[in-house]
C-alpha positions in Angstrom: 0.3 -19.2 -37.1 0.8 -16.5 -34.8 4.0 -14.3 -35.1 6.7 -15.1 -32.6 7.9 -12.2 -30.4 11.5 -11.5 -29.9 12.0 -8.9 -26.7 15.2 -6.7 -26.9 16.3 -5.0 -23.9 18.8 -3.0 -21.7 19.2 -2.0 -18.3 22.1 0.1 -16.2 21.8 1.1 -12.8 24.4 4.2 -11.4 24.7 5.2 -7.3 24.0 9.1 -8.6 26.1 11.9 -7.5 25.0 12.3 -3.7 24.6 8.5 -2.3 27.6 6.6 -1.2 25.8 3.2 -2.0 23.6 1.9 -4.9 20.9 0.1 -3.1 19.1 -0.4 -6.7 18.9 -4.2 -8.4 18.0 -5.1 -11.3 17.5 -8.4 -13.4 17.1 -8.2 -17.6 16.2 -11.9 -19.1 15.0 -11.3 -22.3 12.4 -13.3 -23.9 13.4 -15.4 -26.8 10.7 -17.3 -29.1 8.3 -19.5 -26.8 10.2 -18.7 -23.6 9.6 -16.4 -20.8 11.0 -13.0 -20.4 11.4 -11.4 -16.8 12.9 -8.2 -16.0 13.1 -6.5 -12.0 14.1 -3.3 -10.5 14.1 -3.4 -7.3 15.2 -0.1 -4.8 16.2 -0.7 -1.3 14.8 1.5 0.9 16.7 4.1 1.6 17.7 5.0 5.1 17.1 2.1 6.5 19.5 -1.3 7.6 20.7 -3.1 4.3 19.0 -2.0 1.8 21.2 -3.1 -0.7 20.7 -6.4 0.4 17.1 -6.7 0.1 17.2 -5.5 -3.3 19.8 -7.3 -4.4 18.3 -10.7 -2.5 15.1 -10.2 -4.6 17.0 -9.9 -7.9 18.9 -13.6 -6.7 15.5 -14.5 -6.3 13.6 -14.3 -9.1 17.1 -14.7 -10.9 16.8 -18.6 -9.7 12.9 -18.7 -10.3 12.2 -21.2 -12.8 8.9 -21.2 -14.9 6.2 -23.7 -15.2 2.8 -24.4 -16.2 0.3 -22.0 -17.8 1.2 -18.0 -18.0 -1.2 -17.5 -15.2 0.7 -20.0 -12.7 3.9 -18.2 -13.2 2.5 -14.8 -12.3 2.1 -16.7 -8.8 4.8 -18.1 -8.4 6.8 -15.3 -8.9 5.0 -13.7 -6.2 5.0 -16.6 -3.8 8.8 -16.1 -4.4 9.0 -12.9 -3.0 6.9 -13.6 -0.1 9.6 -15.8 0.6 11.8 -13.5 0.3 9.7 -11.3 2.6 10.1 -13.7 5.4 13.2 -13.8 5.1 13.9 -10.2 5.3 11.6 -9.7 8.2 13.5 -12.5 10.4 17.1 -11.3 9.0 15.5 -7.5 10.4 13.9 -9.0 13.5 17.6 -10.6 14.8 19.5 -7.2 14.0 16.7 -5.3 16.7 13.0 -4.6 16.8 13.7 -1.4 15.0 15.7 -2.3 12.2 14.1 -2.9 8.5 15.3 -4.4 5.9 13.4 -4.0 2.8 13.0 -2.9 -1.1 10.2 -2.0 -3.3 10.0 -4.1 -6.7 8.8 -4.1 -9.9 8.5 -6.7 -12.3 7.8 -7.5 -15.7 7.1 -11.2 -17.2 6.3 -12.1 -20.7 5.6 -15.5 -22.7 4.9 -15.6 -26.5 1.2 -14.0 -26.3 0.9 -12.1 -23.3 2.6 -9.8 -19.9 2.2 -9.1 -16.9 3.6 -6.7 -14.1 3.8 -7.4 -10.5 4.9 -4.6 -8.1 4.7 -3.4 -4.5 6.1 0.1 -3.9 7.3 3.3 -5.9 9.2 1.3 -8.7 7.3 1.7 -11.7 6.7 -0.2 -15.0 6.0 2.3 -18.1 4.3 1.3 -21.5 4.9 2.9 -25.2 2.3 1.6 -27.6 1.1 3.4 -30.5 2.0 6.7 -29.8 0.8 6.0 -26.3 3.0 6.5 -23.1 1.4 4.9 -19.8 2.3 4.0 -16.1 1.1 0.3 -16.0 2.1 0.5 -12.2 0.3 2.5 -9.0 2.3 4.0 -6.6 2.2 2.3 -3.1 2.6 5.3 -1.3 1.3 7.9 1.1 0.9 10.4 -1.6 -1.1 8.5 -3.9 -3.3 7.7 -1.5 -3.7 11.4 -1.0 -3.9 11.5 -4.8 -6.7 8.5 -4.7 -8.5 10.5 -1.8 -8.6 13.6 -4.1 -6.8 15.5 -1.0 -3.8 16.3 -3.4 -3.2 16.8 -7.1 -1.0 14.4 -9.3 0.9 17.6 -10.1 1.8 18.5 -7.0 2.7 14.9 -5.9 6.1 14.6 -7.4 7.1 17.7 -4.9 5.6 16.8 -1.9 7.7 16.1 1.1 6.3 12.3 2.0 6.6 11.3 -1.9 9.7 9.0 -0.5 7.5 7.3 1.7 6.1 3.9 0.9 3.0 1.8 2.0 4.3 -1.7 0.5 7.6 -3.4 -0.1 9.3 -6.6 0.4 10.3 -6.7 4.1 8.4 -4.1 5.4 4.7 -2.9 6.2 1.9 -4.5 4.6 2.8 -6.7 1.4 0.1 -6.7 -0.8 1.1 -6.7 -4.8 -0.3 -4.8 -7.4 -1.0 -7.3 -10.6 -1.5 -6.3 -14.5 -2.0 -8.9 -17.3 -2.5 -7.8 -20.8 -2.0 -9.3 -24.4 1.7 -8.6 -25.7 1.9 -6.9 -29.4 4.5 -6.0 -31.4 5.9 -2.5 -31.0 5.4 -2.2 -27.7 8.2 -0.8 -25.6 8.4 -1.3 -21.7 10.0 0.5 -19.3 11.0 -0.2 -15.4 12.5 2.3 -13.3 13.2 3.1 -9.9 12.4 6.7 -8.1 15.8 7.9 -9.2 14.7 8.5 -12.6 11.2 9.7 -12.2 12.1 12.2 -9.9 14.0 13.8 -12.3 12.8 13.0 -15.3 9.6 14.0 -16.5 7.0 11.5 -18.7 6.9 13.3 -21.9 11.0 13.0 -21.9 10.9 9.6 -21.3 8.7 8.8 -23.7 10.1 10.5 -26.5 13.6 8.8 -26.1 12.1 5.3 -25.6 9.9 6.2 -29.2 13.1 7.5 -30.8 16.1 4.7 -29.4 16.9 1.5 -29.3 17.0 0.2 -25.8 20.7 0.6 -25.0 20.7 4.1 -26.5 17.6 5.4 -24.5 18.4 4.0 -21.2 22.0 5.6 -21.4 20.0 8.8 -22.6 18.0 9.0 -19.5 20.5 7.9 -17.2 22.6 11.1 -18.6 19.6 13.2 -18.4 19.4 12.7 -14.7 23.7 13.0 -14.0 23.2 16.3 -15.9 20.2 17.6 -13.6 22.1 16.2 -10.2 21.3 12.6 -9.7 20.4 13.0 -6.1 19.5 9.1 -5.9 20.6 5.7 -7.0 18.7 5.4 -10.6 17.9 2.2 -12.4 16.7 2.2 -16.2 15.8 -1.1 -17.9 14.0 -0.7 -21.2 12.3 -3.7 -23.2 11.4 -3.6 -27.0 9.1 -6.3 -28.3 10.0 -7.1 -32.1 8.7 -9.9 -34.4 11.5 -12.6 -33.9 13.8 -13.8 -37.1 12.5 -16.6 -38.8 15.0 -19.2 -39.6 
């Protein structure tokens, strides 16, 4: 009988030291035994009208999202729920003016008792540690990583470039499209989802070594005081997921 998987996780959010308004979300339902696990981070964009309330509508969202059928099924439905949420964004944007947007990237993680799958659309990422192994699950939708996919710019100089705030894809705005990843679930694996406040900041190789090293609530606290210490010039959101064989009773 296969082992049942126990997911133990964390996530904070702070407004940084330079916004006036946190327009990060987040959701943390861990998975316990047979049921599903789902975990968001969503980042309103900033600038724009409301942004705090598109990410914080997509959280409610998939907060009231119930489950049902087979693994595969879910993974739509949690994206037919945020097209919904999409429309409803767009027409709450369309009666403020024609220019006003009202939108928020996404990033979410779901998990049943064999395997996970991420669903994004913008800059939020997802992060995996397995085996020694630290990998962005997630693509950027953004103008720089297209200049990245074109081979017009490198990945190092990416993080630095002045459009690297610009998204392609979000809920509410431009062209909604998601980015989907399912893979099977083992034990040990550790999951991160972030918004831009922390990866600006922070780099992958210190990331990964405090997820290795920490439980959940100790690394996320841990990066979150990385970035206060270095300026926190955005909103950051850290929500951290460790998959452990589950007690047996």
């Amino acid at each position: 009988m296969p082992t049942s998987l126990h997911i133990v996780s964390h996530g904070l959010t702070h407004v940084g030291l330079v916004r006036r308004r946190n327009e990060d979300a987040f959701l943390d339902r861990p998975k316990h035994g047979p049921g599903l696990g789902l975990w968001v981070v969503a980042d309103g964009m900033g600038g724009h009208e409301q942004g705090d309330y598109a990410s914080a509508r997509i959280v409610a969202a998939l907060g009231e999202f119930k489950a049902a059928g087979e693994f595969g099924d879910v993974v739509q439905g949690a994206a037919a729920r945020l097209r919904e949420v999409d429309g409803e964004l767009r027409l709450r944007a369309f009666r403020l003016g024609s220019a006003a947007v009202i939108a928020s990237t996404v990033a979410v993680l779901l998990a049943d008792s064999r395997e996970f799958a991420v669903l994004w659309a913008g800059d939020s990422r997802v992060y995996r540690w397995r085996n020694h192994n630290f990998r962005q699950l997630t693509v950027d939708h953004s103008q720089v990583q297209e200049l990245v996919d074109a081979g017009l710019l490198s990945a190092e100089n990416a993080a630095h470039h002045p459009q690297s705030h610009i998204v392609t894809r979000a809920v509410g705005a431009g062209r909604l499209e998601f980015g989907i990843l399912r893979e099977k679930l083992l034990a040990g694996d550790r999951f991160l989802l972030c918004s831009d406040g922390l990866t600006n900041m922070v780099t992958d190789a210190e990331i990964a070594r405090e997820i290795a090293a920490a439980s959940p609530r100790i690394a996320a606290e841990r990066l979150r005081d990385r970035v206060l210490a270095r300026g926190a010039v955005d909103n950051l959101t850290v929500l951290i997921g460790a998959v452990e064989p589950a007690a047996q009773g």
